[in-house]
LOTIMI-385087 format. One record per residue: x, y, z of N, C-alpha, C, O, CB in turn; residue in three letters. Coordinates in steps of 0.05 Angstrom, whole numbers, plus 5000, padded with zeros to 4 digits. Glycine has a CB too. Layout:
XYZXYZXYZXYZXYZALA ...
REM end
This chain:
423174686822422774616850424874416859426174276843419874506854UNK 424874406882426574216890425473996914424474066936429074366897UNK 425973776905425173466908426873326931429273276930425773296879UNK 424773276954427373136972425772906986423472946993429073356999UNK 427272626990425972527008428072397024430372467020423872376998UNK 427672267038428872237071431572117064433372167081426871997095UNK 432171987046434671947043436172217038438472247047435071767022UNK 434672427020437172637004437372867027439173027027436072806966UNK 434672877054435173037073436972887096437572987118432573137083UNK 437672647089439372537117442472587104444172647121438572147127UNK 443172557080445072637067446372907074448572937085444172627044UNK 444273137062444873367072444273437100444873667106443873527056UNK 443173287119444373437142446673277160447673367180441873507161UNK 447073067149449972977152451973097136454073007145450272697147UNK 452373217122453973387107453773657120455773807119453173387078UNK 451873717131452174077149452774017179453674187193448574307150UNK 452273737188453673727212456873667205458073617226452373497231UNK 457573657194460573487181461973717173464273677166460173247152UNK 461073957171461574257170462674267128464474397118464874367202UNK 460574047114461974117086459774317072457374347076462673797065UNK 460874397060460574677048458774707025457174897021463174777039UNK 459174427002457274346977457773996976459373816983458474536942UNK 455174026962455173696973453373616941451273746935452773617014UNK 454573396922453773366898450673046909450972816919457373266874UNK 448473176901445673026900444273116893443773356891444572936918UNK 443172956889439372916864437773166882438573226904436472456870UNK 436473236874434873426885432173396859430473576857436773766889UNK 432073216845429873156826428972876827427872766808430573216798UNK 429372756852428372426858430372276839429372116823424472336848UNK 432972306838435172126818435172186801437172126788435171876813UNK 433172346787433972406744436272516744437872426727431872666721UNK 437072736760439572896750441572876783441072816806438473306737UNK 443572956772445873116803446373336798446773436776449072996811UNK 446573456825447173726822448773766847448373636868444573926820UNK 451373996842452373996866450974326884451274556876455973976862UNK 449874246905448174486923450574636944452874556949445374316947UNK 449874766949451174986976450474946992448175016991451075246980UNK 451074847016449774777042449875017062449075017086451174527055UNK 451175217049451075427072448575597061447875797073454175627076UNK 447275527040445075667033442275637058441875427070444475547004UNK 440275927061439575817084436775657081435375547098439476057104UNK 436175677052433475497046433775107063432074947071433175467000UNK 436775097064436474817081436874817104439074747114437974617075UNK 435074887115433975007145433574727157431774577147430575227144UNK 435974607187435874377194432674337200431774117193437774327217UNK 430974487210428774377223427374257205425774067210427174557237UNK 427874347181424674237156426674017151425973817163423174497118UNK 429073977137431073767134430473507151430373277141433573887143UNK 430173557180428373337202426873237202426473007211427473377219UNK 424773477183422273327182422373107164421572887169420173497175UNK 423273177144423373067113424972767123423872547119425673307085UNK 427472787136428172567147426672357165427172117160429772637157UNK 425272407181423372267193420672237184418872217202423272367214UNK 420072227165418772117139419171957120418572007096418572247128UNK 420271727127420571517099419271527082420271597061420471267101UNK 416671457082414971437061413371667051410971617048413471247066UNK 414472007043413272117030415372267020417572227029411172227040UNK 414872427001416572556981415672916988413373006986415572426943UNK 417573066994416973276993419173546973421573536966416573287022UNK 417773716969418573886946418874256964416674366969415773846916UNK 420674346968420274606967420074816944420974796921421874666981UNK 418775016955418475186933417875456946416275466965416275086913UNK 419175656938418775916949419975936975419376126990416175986950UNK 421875726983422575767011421075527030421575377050421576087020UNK 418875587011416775287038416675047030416274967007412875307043UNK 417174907050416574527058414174527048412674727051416474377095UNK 413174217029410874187020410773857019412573757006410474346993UNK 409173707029409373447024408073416992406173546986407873277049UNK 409273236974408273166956405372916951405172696940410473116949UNK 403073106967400573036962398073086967397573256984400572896965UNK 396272966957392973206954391073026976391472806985390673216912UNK 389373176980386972966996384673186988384573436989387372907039UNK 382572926980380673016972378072816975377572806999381473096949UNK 376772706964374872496969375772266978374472076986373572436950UNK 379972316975380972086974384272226984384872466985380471916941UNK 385772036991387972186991390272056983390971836993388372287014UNK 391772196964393872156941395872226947395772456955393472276917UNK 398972106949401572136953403172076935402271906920402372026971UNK 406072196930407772066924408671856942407771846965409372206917UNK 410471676933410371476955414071436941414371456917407271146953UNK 416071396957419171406956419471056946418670876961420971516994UNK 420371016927421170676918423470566926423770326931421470606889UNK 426070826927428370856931429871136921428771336912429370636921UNK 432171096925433771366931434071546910434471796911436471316940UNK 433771336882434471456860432171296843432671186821437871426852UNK 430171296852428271106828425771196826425271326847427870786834UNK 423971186813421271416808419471316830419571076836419371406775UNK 417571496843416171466860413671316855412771406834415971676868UNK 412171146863409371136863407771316872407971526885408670956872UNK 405871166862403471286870401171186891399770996884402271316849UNK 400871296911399271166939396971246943397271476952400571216966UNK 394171196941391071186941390171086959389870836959389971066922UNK 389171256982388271187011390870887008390470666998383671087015UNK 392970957019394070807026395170557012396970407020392870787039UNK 393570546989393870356971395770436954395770666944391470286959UNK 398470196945401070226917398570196897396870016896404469896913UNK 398870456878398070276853400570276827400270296802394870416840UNK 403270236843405570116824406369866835405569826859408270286822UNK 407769666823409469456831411069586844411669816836410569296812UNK 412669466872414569676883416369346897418369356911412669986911UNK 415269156889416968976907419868886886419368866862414768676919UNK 421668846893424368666878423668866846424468756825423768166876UNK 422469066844421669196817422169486814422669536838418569146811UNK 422269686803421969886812420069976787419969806769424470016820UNK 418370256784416470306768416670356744414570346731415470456775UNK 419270426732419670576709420770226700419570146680422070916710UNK 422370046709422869776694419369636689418669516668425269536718UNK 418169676706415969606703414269636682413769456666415169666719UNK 413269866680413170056653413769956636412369846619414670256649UNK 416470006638418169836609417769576593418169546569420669766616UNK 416769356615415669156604413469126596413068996575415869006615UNK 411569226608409269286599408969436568407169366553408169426620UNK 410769636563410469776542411269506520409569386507412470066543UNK 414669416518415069256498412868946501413068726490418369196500UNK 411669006513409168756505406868946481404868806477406768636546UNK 406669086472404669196453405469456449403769626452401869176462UNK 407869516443408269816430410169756417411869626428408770076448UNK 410669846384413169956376414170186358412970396354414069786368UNK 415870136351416470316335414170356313413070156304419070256325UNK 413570636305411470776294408270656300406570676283412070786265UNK 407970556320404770486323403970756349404970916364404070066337UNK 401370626338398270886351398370746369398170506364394570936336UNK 398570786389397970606417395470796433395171046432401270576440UNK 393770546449391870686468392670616489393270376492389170646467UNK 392970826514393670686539390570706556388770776540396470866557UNK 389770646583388070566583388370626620389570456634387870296565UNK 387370856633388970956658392071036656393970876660388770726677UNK 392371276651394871486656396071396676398371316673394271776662UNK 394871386703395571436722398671706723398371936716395671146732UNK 401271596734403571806736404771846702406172036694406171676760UNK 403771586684404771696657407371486650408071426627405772046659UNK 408771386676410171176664410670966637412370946619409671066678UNK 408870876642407370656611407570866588409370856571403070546613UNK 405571036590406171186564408771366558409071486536403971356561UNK 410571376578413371466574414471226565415271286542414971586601UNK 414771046567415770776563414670786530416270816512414270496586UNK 413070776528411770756491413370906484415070846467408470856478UNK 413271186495415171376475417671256470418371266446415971656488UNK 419071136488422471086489422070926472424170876461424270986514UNK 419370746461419770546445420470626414421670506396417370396447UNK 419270926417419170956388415771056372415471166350420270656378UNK 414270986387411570966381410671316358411771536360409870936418UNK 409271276347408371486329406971716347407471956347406371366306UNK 404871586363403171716383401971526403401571286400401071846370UNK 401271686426400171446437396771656454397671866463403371246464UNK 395271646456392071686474391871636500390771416496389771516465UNK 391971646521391771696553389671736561389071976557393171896565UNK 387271576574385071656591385971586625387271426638382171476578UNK 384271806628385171836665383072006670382572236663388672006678UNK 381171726692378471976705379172076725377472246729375471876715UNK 381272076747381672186767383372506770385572486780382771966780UNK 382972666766383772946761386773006786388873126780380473176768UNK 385972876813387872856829390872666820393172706827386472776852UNK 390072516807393072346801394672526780397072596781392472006785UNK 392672606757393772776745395273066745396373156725392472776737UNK 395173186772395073416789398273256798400373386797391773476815UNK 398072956808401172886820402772886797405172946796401572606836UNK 401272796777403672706760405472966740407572956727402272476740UNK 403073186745404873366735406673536763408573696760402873586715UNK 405873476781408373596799411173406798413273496806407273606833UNK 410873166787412372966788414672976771413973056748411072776784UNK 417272926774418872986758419272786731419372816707420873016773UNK 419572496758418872386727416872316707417272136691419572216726UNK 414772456710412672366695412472756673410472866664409472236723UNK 414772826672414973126648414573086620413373226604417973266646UNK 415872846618414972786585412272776576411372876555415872536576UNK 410972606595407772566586406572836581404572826567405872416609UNK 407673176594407173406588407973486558406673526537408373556609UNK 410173496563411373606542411573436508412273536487413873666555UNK 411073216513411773036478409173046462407172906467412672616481UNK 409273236443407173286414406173036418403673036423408473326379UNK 407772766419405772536411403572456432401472356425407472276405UNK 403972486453401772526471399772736469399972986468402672546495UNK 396672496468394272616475393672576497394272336501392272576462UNK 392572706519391172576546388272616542387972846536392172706575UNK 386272486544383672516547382672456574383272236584382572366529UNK 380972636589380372606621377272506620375672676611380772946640UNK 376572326625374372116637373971866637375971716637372472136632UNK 371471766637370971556643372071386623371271466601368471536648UNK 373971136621375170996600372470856585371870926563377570776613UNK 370970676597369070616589367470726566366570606547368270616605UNK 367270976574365071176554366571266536365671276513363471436568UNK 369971396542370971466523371071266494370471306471373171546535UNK 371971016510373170876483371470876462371970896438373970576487UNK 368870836474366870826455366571066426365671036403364370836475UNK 367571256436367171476414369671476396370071676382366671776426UNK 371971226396373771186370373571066346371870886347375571086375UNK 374471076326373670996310374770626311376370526328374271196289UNK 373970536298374070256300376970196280377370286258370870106288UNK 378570036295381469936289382470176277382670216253381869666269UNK 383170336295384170566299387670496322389070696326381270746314UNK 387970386326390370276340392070036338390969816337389770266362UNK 394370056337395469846336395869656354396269416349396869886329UNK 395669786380396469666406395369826421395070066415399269626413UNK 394169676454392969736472393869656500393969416507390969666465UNK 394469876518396169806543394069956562393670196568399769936544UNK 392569646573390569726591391069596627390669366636387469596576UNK 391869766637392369806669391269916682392170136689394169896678UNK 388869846691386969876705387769826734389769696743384969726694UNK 385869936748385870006780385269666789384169516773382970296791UNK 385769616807385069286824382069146810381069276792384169346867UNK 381368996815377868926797376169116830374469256819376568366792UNK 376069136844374969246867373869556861371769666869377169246888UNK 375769616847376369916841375170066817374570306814379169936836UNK 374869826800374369976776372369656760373269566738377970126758UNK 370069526772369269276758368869296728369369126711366669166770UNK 367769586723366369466699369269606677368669706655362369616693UNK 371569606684374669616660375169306656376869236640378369796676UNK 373869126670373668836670371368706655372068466652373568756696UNK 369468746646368168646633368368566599370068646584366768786640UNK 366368396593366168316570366168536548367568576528364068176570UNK 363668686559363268996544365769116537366369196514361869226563UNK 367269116556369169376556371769186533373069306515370669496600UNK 371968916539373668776524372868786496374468786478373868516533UNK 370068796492369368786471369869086445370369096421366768706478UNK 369569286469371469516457373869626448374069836435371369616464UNK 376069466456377969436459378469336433379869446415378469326480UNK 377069036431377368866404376769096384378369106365375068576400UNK 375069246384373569426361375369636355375669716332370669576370UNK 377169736379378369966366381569786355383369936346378670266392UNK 381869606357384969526354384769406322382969256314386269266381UNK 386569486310386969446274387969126286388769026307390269716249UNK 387369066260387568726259390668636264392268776253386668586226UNK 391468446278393368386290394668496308397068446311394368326279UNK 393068716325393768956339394268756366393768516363391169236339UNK 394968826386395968696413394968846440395869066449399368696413UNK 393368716450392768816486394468706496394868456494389968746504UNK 396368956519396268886541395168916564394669146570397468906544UNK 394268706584393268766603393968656636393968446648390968726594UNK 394768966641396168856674394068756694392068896699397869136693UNK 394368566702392268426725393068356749391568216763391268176718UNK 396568476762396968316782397868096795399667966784396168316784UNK 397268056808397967766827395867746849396767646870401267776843UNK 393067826848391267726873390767556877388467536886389367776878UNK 391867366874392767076884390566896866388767016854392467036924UNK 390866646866388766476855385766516851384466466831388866296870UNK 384866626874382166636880382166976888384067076900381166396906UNK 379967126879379467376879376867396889375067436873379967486855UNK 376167366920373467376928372567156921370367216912371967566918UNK 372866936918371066596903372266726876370966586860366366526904UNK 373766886861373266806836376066706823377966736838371867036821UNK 376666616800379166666791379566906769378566866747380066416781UNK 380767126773380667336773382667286731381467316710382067516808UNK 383867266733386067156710384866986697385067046673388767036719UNK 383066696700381866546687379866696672380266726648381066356701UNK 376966836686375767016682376467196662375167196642375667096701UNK 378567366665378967476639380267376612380267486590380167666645UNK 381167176620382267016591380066926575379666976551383966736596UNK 378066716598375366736584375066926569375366906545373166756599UNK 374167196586372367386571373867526540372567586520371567646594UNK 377067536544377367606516377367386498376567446476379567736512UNK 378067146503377466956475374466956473373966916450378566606476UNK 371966976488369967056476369567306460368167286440368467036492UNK 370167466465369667756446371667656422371467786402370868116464UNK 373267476420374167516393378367496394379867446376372567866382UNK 378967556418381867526418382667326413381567116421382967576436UNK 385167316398387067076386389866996417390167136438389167246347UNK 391266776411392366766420393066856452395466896456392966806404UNK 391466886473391066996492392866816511392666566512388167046498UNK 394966986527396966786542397167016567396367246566400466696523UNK 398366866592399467086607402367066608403766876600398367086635UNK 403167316622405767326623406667356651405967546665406767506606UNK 407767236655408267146686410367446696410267576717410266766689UNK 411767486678414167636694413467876691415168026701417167616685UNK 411068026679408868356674407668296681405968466676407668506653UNK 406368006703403268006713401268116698399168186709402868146737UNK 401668146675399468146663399067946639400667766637399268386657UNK 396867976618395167826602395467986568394568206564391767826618UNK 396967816544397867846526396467666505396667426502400267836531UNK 394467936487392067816466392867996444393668226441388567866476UNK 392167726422392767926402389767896385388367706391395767856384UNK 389168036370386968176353386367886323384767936305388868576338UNK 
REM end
């Protein structure tokens, strides 16, 4: 299929008003270049317009037809454009659930992964969401890594998504679909070396925040195993609470060592 958003349709229809003939661009959201034919007639100015006067969505043809890249359903799910050549997020009634400011998603990822993955460890990730994170483990090197994701629609984006193909295709990926909560429970105990848990806002998902759920976490991770856990930036106070204090508490009570945050992954770094 082919991948366009308002930058790569303002490109090509400045290149067919400009009367040029092939014109070398991404047509896969930046992974690859390719040089296209502009006299071909699938780049039909009118849909090209549309796509241009759309900043913020990502669209894909296929078979000839314009398709915006996203679902609505109880809820409604987008790709969301970061930049011209950089992986898309992901948008939930409206809501980023990537870092998208001075960051882009796949560096993001990246940090998050080298905080608790390496070379030959079992890693658990903890919400799939587009698969980033657990692409990031792979590049680390990781042996295998486990993926829970209850939402069937994100999963539905992330395989239309270009950059999220590996999480399809790499033997070392398992994905498991439901509730994280209930799943974890049925692993065996220190069964992982490392744990990369990125959970939805605390609003979204309370009880991936709890003691309980921390306490599972401790159970499945082999001794000196490492959580990460992304938490954000909701500022000091989270509804009256302190949202970051709160969970530091709760894992040095279940048993975590060394529990620090890390300012520049917004998230919270425990080890077993």
């Amino acid at each position: 299929m082919i991948f366009l958003h308002a930058a790569t349709a303002t490109s090509i229809l400045n290149g067919i008003r400009d009367g040029v003939k092939s014109l070398d661009i991404s047509v896969d959201l930046g992974i690859s270049q390719t040089t296209i034919d502009l006299t071909d007639p699938i780049w039909a100015v009118e849909k090209l317009r549309k796509i241009a006067n759309d900043p913020d969505s990502i669209y894909f043809i296929k078979e000839g037809e314009i398709y915006r890249a996203a679902l609505s359903t109880d809820h409604f799910y987008k790709l969301h454009p970061t930049g011209p050549d950089t992986a898309p997020a992901l948008l939930i009634d409206g809501m980023l659930m990537h870092r998208v400011k001075d960051i882009d998603p796949i560096t993001d990822a990246s940090m998050k992964a080298n905080l608790c993955a390496r070379p030959g460890a079992e890693i658990l990730e903890i919400c799939t969401g587009l698969g980033y994170s657990a692409i990031a483990c792979l590049k680390r090197g990781v042996k295998s890594i486990t993926t829970i994701e209850i939402d069937p629609s994100v999963v539905e984006l992330a395989k239309l998504n270009p950059w999220s193909r590996q999480l399809f295709t790499d033997e070392r990926v398992t994905t498991i679909f439901g509730d994280a909560a209930r799943k974890i429970q049925e692993f065996d105990s220190k069964a992982f070396h490392g744990v990369l848990h990125d959970p939805p806002r605390f609003s979204m998902g309370p009880e991936l925040y709890t003691s309980e759920f921390y306490s599972q976490i401790h159970r499945v991770l082999k001794p000196k195993g490492v959580l990460y856990h992304y938490v954000g930036s909701p500022g000091s106070k989270y509804r009256k609470m302190d949202l970051q204090k709160g969970i530091i508490t709760r894992l040095r009570d279940v048993g975590f060592q060394q529990v620090r945050r890390d300012n520049q992954s917004l998230g919270i770094v425990a080890r077993k």
